[in-house]
C-alpha positions in Angstrom: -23.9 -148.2 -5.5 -23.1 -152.1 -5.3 -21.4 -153.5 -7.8 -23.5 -156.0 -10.4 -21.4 -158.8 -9.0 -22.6 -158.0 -5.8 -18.7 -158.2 -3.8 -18.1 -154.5 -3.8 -19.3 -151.0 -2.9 -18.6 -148.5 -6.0 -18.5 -144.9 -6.1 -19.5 -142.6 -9.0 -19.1 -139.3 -9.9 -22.0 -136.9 -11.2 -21.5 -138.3 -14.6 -21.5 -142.0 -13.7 -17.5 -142.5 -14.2 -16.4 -144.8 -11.5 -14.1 -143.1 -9.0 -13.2 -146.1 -6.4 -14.7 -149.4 -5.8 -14.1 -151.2 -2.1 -14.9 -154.9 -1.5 -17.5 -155.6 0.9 -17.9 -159.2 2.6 -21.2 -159.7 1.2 -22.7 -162.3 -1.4 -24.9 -160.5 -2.5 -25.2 -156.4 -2.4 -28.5 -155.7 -2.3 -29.0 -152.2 -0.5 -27.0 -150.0 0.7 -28.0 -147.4 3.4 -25.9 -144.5 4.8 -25.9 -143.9 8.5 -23.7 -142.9 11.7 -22.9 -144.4 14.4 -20.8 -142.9 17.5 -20.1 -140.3 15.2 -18.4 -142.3 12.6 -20.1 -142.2 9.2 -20.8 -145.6 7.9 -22.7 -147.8 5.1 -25.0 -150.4 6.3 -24.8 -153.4 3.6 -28.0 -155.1 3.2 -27.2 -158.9 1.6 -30.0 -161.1 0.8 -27.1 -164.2 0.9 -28.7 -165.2 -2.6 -26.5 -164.8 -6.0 -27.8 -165.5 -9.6 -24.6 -167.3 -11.3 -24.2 -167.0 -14.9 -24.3 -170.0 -16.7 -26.1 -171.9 -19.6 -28.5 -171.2 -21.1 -29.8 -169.6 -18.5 -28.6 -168.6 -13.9 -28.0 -171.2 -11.4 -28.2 -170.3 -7.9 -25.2 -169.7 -4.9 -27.7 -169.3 -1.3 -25.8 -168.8 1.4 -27.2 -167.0 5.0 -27.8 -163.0 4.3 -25.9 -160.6 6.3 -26.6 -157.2 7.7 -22.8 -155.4 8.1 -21.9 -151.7 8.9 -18.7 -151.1 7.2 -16.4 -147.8 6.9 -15.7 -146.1 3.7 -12.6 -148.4 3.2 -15.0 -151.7 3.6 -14.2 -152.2 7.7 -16.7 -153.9 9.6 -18.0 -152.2 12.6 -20.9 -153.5 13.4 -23.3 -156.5 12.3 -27.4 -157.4 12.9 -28.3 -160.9 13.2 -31.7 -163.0 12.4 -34.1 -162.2 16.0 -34.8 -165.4 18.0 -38.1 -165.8 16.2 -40.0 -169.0 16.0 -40.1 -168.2 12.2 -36.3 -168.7 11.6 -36.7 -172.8 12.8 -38.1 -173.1 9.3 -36.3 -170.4 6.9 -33.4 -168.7 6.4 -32.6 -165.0 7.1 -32.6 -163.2 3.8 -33.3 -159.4 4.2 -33.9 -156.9 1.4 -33.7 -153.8 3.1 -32.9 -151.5 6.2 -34.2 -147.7 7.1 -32.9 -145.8 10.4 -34.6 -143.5 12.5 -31.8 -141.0 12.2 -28.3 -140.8 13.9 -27.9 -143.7 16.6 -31.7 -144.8 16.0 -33.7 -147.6 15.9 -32.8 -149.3 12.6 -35.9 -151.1 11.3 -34.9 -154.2 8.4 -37.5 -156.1 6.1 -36.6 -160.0 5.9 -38.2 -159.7 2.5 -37.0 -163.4 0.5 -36.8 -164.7 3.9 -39.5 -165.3 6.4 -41.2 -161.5 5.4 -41.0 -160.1 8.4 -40.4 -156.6 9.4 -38.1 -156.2 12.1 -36.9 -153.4 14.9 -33.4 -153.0 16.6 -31.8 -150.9 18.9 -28.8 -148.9 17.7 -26.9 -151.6 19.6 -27.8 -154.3 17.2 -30.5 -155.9 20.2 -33.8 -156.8 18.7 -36.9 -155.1 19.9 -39.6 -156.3 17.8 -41.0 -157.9 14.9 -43.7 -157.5 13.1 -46.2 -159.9 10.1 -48.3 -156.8 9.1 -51.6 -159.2 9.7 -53.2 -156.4 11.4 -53.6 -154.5 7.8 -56.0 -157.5 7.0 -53.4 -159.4 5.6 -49.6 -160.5 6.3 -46.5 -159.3 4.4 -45.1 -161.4 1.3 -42.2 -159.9 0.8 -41.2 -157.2 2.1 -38.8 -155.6 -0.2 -38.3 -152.3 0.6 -38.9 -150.1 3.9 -38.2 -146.3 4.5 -38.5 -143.9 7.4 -41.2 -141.0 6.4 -40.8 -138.0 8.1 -43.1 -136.1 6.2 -46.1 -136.1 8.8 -46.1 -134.5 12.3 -44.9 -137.6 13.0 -42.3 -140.2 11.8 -43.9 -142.7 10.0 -42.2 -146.6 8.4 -43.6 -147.6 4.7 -43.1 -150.9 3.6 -43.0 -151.9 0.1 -45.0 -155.3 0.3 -43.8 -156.8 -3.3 -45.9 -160.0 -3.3 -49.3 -158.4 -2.2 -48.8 -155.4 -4.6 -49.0 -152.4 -1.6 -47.5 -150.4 0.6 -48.0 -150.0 4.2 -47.9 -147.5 6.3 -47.1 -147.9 9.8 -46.2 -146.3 13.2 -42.7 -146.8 15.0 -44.6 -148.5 17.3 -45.2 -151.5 14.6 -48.7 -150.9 14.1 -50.3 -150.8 10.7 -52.0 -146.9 10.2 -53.0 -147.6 6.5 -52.6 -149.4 3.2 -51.4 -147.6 0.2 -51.7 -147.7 -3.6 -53.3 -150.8 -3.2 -54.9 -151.2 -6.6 -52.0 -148.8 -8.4 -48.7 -150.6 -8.1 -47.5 -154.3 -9.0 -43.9 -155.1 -8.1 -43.4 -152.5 -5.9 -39.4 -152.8 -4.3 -37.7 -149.3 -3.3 -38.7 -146.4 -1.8 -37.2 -143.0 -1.3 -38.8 -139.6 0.1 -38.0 -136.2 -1.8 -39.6 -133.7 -0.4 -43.8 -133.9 0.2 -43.1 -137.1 -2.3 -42.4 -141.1 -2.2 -40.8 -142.3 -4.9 -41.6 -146.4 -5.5 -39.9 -148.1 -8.0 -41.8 -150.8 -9.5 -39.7 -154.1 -10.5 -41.8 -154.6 -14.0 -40.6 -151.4 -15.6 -42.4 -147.9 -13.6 -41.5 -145.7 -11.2 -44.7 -144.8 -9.6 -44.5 -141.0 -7.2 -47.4 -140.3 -4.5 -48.1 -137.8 -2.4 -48.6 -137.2 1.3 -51.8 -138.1 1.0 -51.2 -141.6 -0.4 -52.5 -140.5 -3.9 -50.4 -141.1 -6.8 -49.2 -138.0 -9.0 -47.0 -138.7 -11.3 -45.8 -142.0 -13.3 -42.5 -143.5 -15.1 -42.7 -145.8 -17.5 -41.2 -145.4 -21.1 -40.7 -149.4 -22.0 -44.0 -151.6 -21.6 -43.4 -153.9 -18.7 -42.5 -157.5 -19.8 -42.0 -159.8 -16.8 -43.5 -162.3 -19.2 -40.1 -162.2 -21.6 -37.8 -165.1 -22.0 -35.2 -164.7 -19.6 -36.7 -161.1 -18.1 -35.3 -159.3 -16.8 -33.0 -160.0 -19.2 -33.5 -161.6 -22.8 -32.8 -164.6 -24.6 -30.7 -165.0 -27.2 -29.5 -168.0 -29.4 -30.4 -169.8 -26.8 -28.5 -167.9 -23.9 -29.2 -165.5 -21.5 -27.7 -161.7 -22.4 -28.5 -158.4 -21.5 -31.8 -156.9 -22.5 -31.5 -154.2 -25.2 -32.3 -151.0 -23.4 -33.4 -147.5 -24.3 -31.7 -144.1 -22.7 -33.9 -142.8 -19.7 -36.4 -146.2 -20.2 -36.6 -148.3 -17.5 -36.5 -151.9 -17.8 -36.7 -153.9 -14.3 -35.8 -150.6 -11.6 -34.5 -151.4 -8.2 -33.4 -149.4 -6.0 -33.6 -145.3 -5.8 -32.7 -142.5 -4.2 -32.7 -139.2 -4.5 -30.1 -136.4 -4.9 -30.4 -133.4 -3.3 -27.4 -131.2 -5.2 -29.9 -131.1 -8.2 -33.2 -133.1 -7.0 -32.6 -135.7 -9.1 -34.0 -139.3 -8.9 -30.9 -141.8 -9.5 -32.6 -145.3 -9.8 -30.3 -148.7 -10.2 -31.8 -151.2 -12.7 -31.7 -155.1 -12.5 -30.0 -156.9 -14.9 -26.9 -158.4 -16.3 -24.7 -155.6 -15.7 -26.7 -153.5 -14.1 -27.3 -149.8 -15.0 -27.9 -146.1 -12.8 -30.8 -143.9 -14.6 -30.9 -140.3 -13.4 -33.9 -138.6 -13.8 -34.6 -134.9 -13.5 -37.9 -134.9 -10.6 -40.1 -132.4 -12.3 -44.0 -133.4 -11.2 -46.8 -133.0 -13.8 -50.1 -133.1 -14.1 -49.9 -135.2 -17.1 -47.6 -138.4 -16.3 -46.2 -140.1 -18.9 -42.5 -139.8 -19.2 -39.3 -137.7 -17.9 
């Protein structure tokens, strides 16, 4: 997982203890993604260049230019994607949120989510290939937050987590849109993760919301109302200053990222907030959806 300061790569036993922790040149860690490359297992980074500072009462901002590195268990960098020559980047900076590979020295597709929101495609020797707005769904991507590679179908298959427009899209490795998803069921939708026949989405404002091949949503996460609306949310206010939110065991405040586990199915999700915090949940799908 990255670190809550956003420098580092640590690892974590099944129990959550800390086993190492390796520095990463990044600003701020915002994915991580495993992957190989000639043969050599590595971690894609994903920084968004843009770091929340404490002060008082409340953040100030460090924004620097996001990074895309490949980097060896010990932290080396091996390889590095750069922003595409895209009209788009004449007026923004490159800021992307996530990456997603086809599978071992594939195409790695990368959302520009707080950047120009812009989905982009690369060869597995970091040459860009294409880009694309999702306009041809009826309506271009605001943020693009999250992207994974769906291999559920006959066919592979890219979902993107469109935050801003409260969907997901579903479209071919050829960039073209095949369908809209949960359109009118999710909010803050930010990372996705396949188990099995299922995508997992966690939502920003407190849910983590599961679907089905199909599209249709089956099951539902969300313990502690959503409360975007807070003082100081995700974290809270207090005296004046900003400190971290009071949290219950196995609620979910403001979920992130997630993946899955396969030793024991389990859904591990990373929270956002001062601190941070891992939530492991035990994927058992039910009819009635209310809480793990």
């Amino acid at each position: 997982m990255a670190s809550p300061e956003g420098d580092a790569m640590v690892f974590l036993d099944r129990d959550g203890a800390e086993l190492r922790r390796v520095a990463t040149p990044t600003t701020d860690l915002h994915g991580i993604v495993r992957d190989v490359i000639d043969g050599r297992d590595v971690f894609w980074l994903v920084d968004h260049g843009h770091k929340y500072v404490p002060a008082s009462p409340a953040y100030v901002d460090q924004r620097v230019q996001g990074r895309l590195v490949a980097v060896t268990p010990d932290g080396d960098v091996v390889h590095e994607l750069h922003a595409p020559a895209h009209p788009a980047y004449a007026h923004t900076g490159w800021s992307p949120t996530a990456l997603a590979v086809e599978g071992e020295d594939g195409r790695i597709w990368v959302a520009d989510g707080y950047g120009a929101s812009l989905v982009h495609a690369y060869a597995p020797d970091g040459s860009w290939l294409m880009t694309v707005d999702g306009a041809d769904s009826g309506t271009a991507f605001n943020c693009p937050h999250g992207i994974v590679v769906d291999q559920r179908g006959p066919e592979p298959v890219l979902v993107v987590a469109d935050r801003a427009n409260q969907r997901l899209v579903e479209l071919g490795l050829d960039g073209r849109t095949r369908r809209v998803l949960a359109a009118d069921q999710v909010w803050s939708p930010s990372g996705l993760a396949i188990d099995d026949d299922l995508l997992l989405v966690t939502e920003l404002w407190g849910d983590l919301v599961v679907l089905d091949r199909d599209g249709a949503v089956v099951d539902r996460v969300a313990e502690q109302p959503a409360e975007p609306g807070r003082p100081g949310w995700p974290n809270a206010m207090a005296a004046g200053a900003m400190v971290r939110p009071d949290v219950r065991p196995g609620a979910l405040n403001s979920p992130h990222g997630v993946a899955v586990d396969p030793t024991d199915r389990s859904w591990v999700l990373t929270e956002w907030f001062i601190g941070g915090r891992v939530v492991r949940l035990q994927a058992v799908p039910s009819e009635n959806t209310t809480s793990r």
